[in-house]
C-alpha positions as CSV (number, residue, x, y, z in Angstrom):
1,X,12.3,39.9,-103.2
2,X,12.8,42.3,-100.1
3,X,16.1,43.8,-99.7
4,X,17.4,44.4,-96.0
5,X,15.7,48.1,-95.7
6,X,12.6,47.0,-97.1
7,X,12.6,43.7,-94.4
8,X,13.5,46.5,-91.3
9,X,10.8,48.3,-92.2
10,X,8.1,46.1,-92.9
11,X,8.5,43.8,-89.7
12,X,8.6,47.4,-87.7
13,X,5.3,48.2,-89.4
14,X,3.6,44.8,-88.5
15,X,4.9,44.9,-85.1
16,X,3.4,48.2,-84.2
17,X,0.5,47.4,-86.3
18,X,-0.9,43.9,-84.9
19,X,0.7,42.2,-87.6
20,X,2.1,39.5,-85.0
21,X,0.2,38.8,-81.6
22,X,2.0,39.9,-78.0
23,X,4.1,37.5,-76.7
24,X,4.2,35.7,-79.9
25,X,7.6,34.0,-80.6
26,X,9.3,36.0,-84.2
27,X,11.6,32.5,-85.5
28,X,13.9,33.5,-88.6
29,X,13.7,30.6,-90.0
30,X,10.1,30.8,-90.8
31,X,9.9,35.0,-91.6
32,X,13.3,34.0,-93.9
33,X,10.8,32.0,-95.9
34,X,8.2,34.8,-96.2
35,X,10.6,37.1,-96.5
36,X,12.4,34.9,-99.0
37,X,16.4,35.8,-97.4
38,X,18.5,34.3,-95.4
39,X,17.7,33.9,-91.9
40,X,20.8,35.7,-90.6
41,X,19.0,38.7,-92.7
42,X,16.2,38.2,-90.3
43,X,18.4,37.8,-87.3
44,X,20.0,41.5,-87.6
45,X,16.8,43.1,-88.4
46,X,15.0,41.8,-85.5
47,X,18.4,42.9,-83.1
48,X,17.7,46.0,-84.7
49,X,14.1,46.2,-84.3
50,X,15.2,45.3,-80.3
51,X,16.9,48.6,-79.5
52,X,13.8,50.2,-80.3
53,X,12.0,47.7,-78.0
54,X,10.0,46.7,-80.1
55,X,11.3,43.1,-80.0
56,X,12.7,41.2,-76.9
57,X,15.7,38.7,-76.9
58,X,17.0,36.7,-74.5
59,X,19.6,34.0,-74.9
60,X,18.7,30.4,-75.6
61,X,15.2,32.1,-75.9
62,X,15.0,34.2,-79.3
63,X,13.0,36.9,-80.3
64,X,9.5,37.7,-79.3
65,X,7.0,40.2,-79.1
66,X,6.8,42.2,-76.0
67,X,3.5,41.6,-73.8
68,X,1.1,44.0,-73.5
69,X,1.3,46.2,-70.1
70,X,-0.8,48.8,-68.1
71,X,3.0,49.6,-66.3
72,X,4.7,50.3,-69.3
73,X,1.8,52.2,-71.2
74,X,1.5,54.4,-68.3
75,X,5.4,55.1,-68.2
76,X,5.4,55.3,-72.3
77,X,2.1,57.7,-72.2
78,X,4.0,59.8,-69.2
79,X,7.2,60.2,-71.5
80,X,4.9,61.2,-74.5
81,X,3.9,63.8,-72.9
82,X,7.4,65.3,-71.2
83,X,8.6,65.2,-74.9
84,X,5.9,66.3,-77.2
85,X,5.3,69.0,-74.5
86,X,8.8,70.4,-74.7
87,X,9.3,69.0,-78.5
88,X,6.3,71.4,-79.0
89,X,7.3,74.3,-77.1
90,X,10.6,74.4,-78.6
91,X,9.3,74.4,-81.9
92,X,7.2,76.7,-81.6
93,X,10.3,78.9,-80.8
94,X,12.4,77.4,-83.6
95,X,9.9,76.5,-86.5
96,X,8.6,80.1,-87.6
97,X,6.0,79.8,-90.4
98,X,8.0,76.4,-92.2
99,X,6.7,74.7,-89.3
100,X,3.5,76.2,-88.9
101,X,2.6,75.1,-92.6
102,X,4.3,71.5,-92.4
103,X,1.9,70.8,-89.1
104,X,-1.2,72.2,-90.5
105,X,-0.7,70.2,-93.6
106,X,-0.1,67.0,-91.5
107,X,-3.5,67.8,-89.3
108,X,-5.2,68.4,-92.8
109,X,-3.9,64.8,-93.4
110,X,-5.0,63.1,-90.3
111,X,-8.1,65.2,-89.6
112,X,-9.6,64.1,-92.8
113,X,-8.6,60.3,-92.3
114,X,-10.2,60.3,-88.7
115,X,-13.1,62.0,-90.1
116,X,-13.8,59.2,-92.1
117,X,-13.2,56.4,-90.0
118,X,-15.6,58.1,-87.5
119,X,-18.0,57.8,-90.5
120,X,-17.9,54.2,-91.5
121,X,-18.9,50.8,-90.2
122,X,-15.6,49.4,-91.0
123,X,-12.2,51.0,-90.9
124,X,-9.7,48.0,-91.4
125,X,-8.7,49.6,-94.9
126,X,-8.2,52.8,-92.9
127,X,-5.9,51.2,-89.9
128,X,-2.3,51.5,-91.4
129,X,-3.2,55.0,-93.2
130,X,-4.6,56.2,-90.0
131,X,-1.3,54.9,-88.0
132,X,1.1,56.4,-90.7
133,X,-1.0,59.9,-90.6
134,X,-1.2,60.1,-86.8
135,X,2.5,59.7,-86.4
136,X,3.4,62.2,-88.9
137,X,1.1,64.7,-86.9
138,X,3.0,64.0,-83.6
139,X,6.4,64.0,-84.9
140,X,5.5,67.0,-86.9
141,X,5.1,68.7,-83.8
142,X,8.7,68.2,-82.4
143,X,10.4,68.5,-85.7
144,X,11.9,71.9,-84.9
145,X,13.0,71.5,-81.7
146,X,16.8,71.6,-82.3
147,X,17.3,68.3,-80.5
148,X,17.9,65.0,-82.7
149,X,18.3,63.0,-79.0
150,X,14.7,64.2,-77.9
151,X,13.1,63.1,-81.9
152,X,15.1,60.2,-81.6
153,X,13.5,59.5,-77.9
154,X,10.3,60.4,-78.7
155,X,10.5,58.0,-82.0
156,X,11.7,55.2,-79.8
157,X,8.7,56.1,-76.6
158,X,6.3,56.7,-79.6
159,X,6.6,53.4,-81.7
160,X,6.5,51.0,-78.2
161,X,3.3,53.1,-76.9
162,X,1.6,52.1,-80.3
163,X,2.9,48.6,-79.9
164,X,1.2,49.1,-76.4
165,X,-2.1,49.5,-77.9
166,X,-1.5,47.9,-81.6
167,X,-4.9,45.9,-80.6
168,X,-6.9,48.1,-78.2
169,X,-6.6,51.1,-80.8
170,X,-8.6,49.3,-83.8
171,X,-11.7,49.8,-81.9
172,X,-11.7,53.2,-82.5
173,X,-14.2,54.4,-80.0
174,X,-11.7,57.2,-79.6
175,X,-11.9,58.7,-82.8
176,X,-14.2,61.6,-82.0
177,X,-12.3,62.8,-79.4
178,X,-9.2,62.5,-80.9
179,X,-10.6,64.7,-84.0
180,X,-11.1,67.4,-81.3
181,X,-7.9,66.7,-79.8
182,X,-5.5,66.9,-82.8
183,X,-7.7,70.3,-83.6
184,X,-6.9,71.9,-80.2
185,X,-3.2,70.8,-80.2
186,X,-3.0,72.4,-83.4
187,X,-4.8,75.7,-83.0
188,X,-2.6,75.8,-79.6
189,X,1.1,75.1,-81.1
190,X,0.2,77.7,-84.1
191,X,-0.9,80.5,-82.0
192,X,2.1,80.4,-79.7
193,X,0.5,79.7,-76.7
194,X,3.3,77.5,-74.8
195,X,0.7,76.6,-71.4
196,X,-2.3,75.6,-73.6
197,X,-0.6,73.5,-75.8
198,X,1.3,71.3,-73.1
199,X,-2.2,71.1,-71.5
200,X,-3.9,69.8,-74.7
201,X,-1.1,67.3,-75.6
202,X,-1.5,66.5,-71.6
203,X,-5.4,66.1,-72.6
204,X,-5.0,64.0,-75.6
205,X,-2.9,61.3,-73.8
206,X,-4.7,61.4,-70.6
207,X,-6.4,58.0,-70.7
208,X,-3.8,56.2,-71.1
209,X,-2.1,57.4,-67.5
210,X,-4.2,55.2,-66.0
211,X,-3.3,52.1,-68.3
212,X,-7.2,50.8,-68.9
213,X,-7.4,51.3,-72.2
214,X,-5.6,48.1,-73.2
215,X,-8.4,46.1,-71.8
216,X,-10.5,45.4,-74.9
């Protein structure tokens, strides 16, 4: 049986992960039964789940999963990289070597996942490691800012962009860029170099300014 923290957590992971289509209607009743709790149970955690926006409510109309859109993954991907730039920069100010050694040991992490999807025919085992490892790597880079309202913006931007492309991202024809993209970031935020690393994060989320890569 799930207790309450356990529920929160799993329906975030699923709805950031493609674990419910977009648009698709969430109804308590039925997750209480999966879930074996009460519906109510269900109720707060998807309110909950709504302030990140990772749900939508409207009265008479219940919960549902947001829609995919080229708008909001443009605006999402814009704010990614305002905050990770200045996340980044800030850190890089703040962290000292602590830092330094918690991001290379998150790249080591990711680097070697991506590494391997990019070598296999079929990744699906891979998926939720390689979501988990990727935003450990990202939040890693803002975690010495000095700010909790920037990490808590950028974890709210961060989990609706990968809502955004929760479908679109399991193709993984991106993978061998991103390898070389998570490599620059890093060589760039260790070395100190505040203009090269807002251009690589820049780099790394560049395709999605445009908003085509949902089509898939």
């Amino acid at each position: 049986m799930f207790n309450e923290k356990d529920i929160y957590l799993n329906l975030q992971g699923r709805l950031v992960s493609a674990g419910f289509e977009h648009g698709a209607k969430l109804r308590a009743e039925v997750l209480s039964r999966e879930y074996d709790c009460s519906a109510s149970t269900i109720r707060e955690a998807l309110f909950r789940l709504s302030t990140l926006g990772l749900v939508k409510f409207q009265e008479q109309r219940g919960f549902r999963v947001p829609e995919r859109s080229p708008e909001k993954l443009m605006e999402l991907t814009h704010m990614r990289v305002l905050l990770e730039g200045e996340g980044t920069v800030l850190s890089i100010h703040k962290g000292g070597v602590a830092w330094e050694a918690r991001l290379t040991a998150a790249h080591h992490q990711l680097s070697h996942i991506e590494k391997r999807i990019h070598t296999t025919d079929d990744p699906t085992d891979l998926v939720p490691i390689w979501f988990n490892a990727e935003r450990e790597f990202h939040q890693t880079l803002i975690s010495a800012c000095g700010s909790e309202t920037l990490k808590e913006l950028h974890a709210k931007v961060y989990a609706q962009f990968r809502q955004q492309l929760m479908v679109a991202d399991r193709q993984f024809d991106f993978i061998s860029d991103n390898i070389q993209h998570h490599a620059e970031i890093l060589a760039a935020a260790v070395s100190g170099d505040e203009g090269l690393t807002r251009q690589k994060i820049h780099d790394h989320l560049a395709r999605h300014l445009t908003g085509n890569t949902l089509q898939v």
